[in-house]
N, C-alpha and C positions, 0 to 999 in steps of 0.2 A: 552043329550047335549054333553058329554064328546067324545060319539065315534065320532059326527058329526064334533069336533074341531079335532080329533084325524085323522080321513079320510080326512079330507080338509088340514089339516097339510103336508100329508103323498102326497095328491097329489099333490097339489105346490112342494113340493121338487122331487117327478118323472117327472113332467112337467119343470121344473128348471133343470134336470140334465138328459133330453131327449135329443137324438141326432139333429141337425140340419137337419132336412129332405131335405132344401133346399141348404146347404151347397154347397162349389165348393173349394175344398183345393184339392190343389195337392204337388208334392215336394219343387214346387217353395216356398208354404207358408212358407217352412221354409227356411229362407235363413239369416247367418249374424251371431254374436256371440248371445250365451246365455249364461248365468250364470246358474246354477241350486245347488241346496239345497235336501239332503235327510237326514234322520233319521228312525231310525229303531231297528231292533233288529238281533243276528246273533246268530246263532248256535251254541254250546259250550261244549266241556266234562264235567259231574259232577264234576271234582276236579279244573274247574278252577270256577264254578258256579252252586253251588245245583241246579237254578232253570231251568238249561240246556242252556240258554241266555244271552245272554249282549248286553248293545246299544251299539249302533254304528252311527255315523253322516258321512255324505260326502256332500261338495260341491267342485264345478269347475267350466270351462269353455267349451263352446262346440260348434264347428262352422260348420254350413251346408253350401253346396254350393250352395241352390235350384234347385240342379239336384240328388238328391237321397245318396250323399256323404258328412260322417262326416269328412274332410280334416285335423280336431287336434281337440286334447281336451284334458286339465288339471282335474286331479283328487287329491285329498287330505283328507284321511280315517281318522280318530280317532277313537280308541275305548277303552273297560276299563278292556281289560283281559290286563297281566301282562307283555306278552310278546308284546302287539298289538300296544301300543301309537299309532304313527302316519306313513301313509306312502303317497308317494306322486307320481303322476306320470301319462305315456302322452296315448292316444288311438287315434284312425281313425277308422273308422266303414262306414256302409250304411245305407239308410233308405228308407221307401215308405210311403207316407200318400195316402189315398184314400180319392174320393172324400166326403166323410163325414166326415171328418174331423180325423178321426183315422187311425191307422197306428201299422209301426213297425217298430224298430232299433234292427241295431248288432253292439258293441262296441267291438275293437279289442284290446286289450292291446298289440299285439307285441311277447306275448312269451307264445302263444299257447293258451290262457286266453280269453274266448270270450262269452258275454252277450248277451244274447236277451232280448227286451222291447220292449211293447206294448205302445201305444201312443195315446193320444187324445188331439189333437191339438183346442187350447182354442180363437183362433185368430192370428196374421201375429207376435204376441208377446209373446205368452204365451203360456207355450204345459206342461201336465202333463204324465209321465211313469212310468208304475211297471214292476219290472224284472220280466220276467216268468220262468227263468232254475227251474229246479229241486233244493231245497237245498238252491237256490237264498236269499240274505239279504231280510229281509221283511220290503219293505221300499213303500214309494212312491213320486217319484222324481218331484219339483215346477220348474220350470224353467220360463229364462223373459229374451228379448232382451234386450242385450246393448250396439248393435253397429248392422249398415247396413250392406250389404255386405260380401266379404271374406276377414277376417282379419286369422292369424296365432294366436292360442292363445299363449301366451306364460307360460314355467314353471317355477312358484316361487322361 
């Protein structure tokens, strides 16, 4: 009785978190300001942390134009090595969603500093990404509309 709860558990949640076969997203899905939220862990030498790690949080802003272009985005780091507190500050990048609903971004910070992420786009409101670089913060980014359109975001 236990595996049968156990297999029916296991495939509602594959069936729950299966691709949209019929989906139809393209760049335009995303279009407009998002907010988005990560948390994570980052990389660290033994003397500033025995266990090689420390958190680390980011949220911001971030606005597409439903043609493939992140046109601004705000960012704002914390974290709990000594030297880290807080930093703050602006990107532009590109993106492609295909039509299943997944995709991919490049976030350009401006001074050489460039992210790639993967992307699965959750409806015309909601899109979740994981950095993929090498070395990359081990996060995974929630994002939500909250606003139409192409607005500028602006920095705090």
């Amino acid at each position: 009785m236990t595996n049968k709860r156990i297999f029916a558990t296991l495939t509602l949640l594959f069936l729950a978190g299966a691709p949209n076969l019929h989906a139809k997203c393209s760049n335009a899905t995303l279009k407009g300001t998002y907010a988005y939220t990560s948390q994570g862990f980052t990389e660290v030498t033994p003397g500033i942390s025995p266990a090689g790690f420390v958190p680390w949080a980011q949220t911001g802003l971030i606005v597409f134009d439903g043609k493939g272009n992140v046109t601004s985005g705000t960012f704002t780091v914390a974290t709990t090595i000594p030297a880290g507190g807080t930093q703050r500050g602006t990107f532009t990048g590109t993106y492609s969603v295909n039509r299943d609903c997944t995709g991919t971004s490049l976030t350009d910070l401006g001074d050489g500093t460039v992210f790639h992420f993967d992307l699965v786009i959750q409806g015309p409101s909601r899109y979740t990404a994981i950095n993929t670089d090498l070395g990359a913060f081990m996060s995974v980014y929630s994002a939500q509309k909250i606003a139409e359109g192409q607005q500028e975001a602006e920095v705090p």
